[in-house]
C-alpha positions in Angstrom: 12.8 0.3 83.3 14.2 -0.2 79.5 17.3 0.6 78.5 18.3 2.0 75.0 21.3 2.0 73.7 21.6 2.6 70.0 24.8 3.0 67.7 26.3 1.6 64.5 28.3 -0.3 66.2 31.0 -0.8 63.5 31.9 -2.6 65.2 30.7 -3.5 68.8 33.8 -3.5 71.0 34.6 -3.1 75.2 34.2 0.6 74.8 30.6 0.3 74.2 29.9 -2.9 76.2 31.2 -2.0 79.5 29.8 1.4 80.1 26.1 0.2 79.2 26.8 -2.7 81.5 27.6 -0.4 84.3 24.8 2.1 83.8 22.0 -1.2 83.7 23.5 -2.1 86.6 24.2 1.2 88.8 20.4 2.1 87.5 18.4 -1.0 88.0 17.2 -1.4 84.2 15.6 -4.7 83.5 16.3 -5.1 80.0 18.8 -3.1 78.4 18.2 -3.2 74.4 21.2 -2.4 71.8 19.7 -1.2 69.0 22.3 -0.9 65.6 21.1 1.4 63.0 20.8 0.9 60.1 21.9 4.2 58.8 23.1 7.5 61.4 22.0 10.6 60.1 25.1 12.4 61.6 27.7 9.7 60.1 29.0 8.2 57.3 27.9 4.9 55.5 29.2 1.8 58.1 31.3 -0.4 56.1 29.8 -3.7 56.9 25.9 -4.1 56.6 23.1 -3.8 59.2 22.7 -7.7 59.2 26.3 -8.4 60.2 26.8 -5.7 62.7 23.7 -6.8 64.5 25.3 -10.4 64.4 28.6 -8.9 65.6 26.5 -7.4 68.8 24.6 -10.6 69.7 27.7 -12.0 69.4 29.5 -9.9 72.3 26.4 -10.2 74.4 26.4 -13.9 73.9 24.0 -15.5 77.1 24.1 -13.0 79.2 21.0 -12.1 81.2 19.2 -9.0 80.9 20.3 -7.4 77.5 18.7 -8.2 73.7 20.3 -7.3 70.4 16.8 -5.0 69.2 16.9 -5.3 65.1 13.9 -2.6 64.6 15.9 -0.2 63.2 17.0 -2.6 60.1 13.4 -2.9 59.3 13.4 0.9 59.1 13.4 3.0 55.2 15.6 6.4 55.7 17.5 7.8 58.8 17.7 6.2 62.0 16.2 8.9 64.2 16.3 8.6 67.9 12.6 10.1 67.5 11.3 7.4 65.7 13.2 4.8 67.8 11.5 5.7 71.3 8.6 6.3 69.3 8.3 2.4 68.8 9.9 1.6 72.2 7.0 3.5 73.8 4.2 2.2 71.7 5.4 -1.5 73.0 5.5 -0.2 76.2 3.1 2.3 77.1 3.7 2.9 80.6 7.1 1.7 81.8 10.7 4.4 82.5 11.9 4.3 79.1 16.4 5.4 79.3 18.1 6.5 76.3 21.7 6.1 76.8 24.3 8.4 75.0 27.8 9.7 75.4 29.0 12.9 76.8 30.0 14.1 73.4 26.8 13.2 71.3 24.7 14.8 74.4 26.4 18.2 73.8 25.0 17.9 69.8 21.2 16.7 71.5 19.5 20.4 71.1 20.6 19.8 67.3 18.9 16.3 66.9 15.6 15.7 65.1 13.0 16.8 67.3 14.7 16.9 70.6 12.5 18.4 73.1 9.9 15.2 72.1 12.4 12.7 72.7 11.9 14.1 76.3 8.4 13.1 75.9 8.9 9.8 74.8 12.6 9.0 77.4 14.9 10.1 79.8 18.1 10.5 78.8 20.8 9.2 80.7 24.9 10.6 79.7 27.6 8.7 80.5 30.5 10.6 81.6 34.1 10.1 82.3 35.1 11.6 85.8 35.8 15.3 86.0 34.8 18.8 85.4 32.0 19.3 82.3 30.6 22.3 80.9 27.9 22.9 78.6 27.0 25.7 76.6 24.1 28.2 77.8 20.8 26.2 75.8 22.1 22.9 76.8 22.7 23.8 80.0 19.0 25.3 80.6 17.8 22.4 79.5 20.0 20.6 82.2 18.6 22.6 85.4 15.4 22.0 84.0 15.0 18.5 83.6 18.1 17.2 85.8 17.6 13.9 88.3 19.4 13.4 91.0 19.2 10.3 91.6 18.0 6.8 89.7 15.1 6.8 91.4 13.6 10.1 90.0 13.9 7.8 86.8 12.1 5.0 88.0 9.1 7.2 89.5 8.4 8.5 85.7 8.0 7.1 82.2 10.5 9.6 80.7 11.5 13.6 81.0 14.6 13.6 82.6 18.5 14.2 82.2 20.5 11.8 84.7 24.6 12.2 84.6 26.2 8.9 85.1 29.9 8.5 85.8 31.0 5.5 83.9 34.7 4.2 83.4 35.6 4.6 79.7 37.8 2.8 77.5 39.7 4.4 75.1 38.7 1.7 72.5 37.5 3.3 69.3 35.3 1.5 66.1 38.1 3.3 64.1 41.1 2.4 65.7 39.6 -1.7 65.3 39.4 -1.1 61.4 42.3 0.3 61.1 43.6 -2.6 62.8 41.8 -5.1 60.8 42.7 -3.6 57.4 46.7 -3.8 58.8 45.9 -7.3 60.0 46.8 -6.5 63.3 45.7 -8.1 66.2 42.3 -6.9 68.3 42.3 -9.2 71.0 40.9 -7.8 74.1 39.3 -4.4 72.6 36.3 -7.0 70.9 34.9 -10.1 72.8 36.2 -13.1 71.3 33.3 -14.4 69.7 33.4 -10.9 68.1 36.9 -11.1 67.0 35.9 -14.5 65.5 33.2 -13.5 63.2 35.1 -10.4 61.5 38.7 -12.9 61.3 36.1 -15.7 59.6 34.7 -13.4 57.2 37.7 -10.9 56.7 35.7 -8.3 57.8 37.3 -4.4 57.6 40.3 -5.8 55.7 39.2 -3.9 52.5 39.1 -8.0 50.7 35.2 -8.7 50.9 
């Protein structure tokens, strides 16, 4: 099973790293793939350029087994669509459990994403959620009881179509917070890996002097 875990990743800090770590490992996903994009069609313009954030993420991932900094989306003209994304994920692999991984609060906007309902052809997708109650509006929620596993195996015994809930424990560790820090030049120590905090100190990153 593959693991997809796009973002902008502006920058890559604990908050992102340590819930995608837990669901590879609570899920059994071989090869978990971040994937920054180049540009989100629901965001604004990241302040530092594809090239450098993607540097930033193999940065934080460093040697560690199992996961890959994926560039295909800085190769990409236009918006970074999840569509297109799994599009090329499946074409590489054909056959295998594809997992797109996304937060709670992006997964209640997914019935408003670029072609949705095919992303369910091409993935499953898998939330991960802080501990506690959740509700979903009516749509979303049909499209829950449809499609919902209840249990990492369901996702292993198909190549994509389901929802899986995953409990995950989630910093509260914002990319905006960290620039905000940077451009104060406050410290950032333990929300970044070091070799992170390295790189944007080195080359004044988010301090606005570029």
């Amino acid at each position: 099973m593959i693991g997809i875990f796009g973002g902008t990743f502006d920058p890559v800090h604990y908050g992102h790293l340590r819930p995608a770590f837990e669901v590879q490992e609570e899920l059994g996903i071989r090869q978990m793939h971040f994937v920054p994009l180049r540009d989100a069609p629901h965001r604004g313009q990241p302040e530092v350029s594809p090239e450098l954030r993607c540097a930033l993420v193999r940065a934080a991932l460093g040697r560690r087994s199992g996961v890959c900094v994926d560039d295909r989306e800085l190769h990409r003209d236009g918006p970074s669509y999840s569509y297109d994304t799994l599009a090329s994920f499946r074409q590489q692999w054909p056959n295998e459990p594809l997992v797109l991984l996304l937060g709670e609060d992006a997964f209640r906007s997914f019935l408003s994403w670029h072609r949705p309902l095919d992303i369910l052809e091409l993935a499953h997708l898998v939330v991960m959620q802080r501990p506690g109650e959740h509700q979903f509006d009516s749509q979303l929620q049909a499209l829950i009881t449809d499609r919902q596993a209840d249990s990492p195996g369901e996702l292993h015994d198909a190549s994509a179509g389901r929802i899986y809930f995953q409990q995950v424990m989630q910093l509260d560790i914002s990319a905006t917070r960290i620039r905000e820090l940077c451009t104060a030049g406050r410290d950032i120590s333990y929300l970044v890996p070091d070799a992170v905090a390295e790189i944007i100190e080195r080359l004044k990153l988010y301090t606005g002097k570029l």
